[in-house]
C-alpha positions as CSV (number, residue, x, y, z in Angstrom):
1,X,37.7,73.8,82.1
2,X,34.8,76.6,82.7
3,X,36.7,79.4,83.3
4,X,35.1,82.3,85.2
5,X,37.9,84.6,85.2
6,X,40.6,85.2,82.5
7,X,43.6,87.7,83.9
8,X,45.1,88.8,80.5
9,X,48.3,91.0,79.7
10,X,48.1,93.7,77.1
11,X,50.3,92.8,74.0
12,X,52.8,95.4,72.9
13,X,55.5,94.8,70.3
14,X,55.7,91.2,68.4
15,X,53.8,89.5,70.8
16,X,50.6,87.6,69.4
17,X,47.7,90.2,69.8
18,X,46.1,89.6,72.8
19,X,43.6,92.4,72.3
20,X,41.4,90.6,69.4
21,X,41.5,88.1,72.0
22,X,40.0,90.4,75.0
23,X,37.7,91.7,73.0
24,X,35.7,88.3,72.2
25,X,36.5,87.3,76.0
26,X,34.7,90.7,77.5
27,X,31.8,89.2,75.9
28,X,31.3,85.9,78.0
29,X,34.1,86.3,80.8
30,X,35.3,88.5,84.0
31,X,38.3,89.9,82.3
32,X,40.8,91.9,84.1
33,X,44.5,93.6,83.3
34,X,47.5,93.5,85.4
35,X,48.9,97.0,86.5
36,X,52.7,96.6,87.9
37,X,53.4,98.3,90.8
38,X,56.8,100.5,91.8
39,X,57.2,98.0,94.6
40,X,57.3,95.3,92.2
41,X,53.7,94.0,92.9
42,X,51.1,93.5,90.1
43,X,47.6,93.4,90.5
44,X,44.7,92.9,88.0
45,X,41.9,94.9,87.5
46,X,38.6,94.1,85.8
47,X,37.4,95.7,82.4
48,X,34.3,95.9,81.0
49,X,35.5,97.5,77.5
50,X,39.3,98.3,75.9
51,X,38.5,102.0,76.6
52,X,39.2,101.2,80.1
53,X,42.8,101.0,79.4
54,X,45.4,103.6,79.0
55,X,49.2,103.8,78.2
56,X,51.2,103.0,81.6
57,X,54.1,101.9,83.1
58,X,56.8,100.8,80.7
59,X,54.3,101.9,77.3
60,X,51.9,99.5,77.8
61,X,48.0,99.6,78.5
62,X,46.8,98.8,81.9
63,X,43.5,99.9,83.7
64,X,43.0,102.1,86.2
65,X,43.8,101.3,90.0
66,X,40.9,102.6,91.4
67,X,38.7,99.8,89.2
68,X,37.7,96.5,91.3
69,X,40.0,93.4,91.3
70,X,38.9,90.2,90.5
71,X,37.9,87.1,92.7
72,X,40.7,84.5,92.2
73,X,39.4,81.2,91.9
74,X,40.1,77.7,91.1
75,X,38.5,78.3,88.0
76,X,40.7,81.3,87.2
77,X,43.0,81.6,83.6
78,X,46.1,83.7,83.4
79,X,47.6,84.3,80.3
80,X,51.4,84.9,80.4
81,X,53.5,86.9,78.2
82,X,57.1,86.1,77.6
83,X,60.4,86.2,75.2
84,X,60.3,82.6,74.9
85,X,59.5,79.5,76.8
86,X,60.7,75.6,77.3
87,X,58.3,72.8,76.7
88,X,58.3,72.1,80.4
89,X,56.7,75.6,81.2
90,X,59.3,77.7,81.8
91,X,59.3,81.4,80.7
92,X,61.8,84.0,80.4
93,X,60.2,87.1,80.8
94,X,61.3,90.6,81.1
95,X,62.5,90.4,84.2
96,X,60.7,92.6,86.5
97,X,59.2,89.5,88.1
98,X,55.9,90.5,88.6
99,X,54.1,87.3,87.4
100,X,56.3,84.9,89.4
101,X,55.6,87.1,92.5
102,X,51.8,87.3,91.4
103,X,51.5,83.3,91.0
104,X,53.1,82.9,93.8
105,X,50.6,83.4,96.4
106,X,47.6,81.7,93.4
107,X,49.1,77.8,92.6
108,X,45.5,76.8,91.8
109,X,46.0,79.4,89.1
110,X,45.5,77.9,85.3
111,X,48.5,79.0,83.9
112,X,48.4,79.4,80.0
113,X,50.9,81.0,78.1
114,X,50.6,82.4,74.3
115,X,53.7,82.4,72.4
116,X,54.4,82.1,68.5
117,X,56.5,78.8,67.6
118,X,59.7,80.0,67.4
119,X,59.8,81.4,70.9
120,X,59.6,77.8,72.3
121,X,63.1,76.5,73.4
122,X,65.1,73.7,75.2
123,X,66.6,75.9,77.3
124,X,66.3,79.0,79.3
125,X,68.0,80.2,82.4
126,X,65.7,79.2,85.6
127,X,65.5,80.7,88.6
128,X,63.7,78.6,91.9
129,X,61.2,81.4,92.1
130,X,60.3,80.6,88.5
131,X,56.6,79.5,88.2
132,X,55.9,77.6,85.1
133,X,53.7,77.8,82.3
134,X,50.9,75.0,82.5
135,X,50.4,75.2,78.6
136,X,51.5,76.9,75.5
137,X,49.6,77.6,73.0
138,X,50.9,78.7,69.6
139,X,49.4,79.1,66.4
140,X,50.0,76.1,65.2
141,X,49.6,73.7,68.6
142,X,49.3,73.2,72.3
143,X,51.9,72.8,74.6
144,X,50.9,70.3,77.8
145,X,54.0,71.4,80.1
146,X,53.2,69.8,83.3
147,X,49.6,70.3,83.3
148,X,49.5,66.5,83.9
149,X,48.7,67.9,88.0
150,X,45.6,70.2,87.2
């Protein structure tokens, strides 16, 4: 898939560094951050360095509003965070639902979530707004969830 957009999150805690990773994808890609919203809305915003983002809501680096939102396409990637996932895509975040209200209005999104091995699990509790998780990719393998449709 030729992506022309990647919406990324910025990593805070144990979660896999997704930094190094924006760094080498500013390079050759639209890249924007989400910013989450007090009415529970998140929007993306594109960067054109890391200096662009700043300590927000919740401790975590976002961009600035006022900086222009990317084109969604078909041939758009978002990278999901999350405290662990099933092989089948589903995600438990941290429940704010921002993501499953964001993915909501983009299905043709590419939907690929980065996790460590560990976090992948038989079982989480789902929701019907839940919006899966077309891959997983961990250090050591990728996860085809139902990514038999794209």
């Amino acid at each position: 898939m030729n992506a022309d957009t990647i919406l990324i999150y910025a990593s805070f805690g144990t979660e896999i560094d997704t930094f190094s990773i924006a760094e080498e994808l500013l390079k050759t890609h639209i890249t924007a951050f989400p910013v989450s919203h007090d009415n529970g809305i998140m929007t993306f915003h594109v960067i054109h360095n890391l200096e662009e983002l700043h300590k927000g809501r919740y401790g975590i680096y976002e961009p600035d509003v006022i900086l222009p939102q990317p084109e969604i396409t078909d041939n758009t990637i978002c990278i999901l965070p999350g405290l662990a996932f099933t092989p089948d895509g589903y995600r438990l975040g941290y429940g704010g639902g921002y993501y499953d209200r964001f993915l909501e209005k983009y299905p043709q999104i590419n939907k690929t979530a980065l996790a460590y091995e560990e976090l992948i699990t038989e079982n989480l509790p789902v929701m019907s707004h839940d919006v899966r998780a077309d891959y997983i990719v961990t250090p050591e393998r990728t996860v085809f969830c139902h990514a038999e449709k794209k």
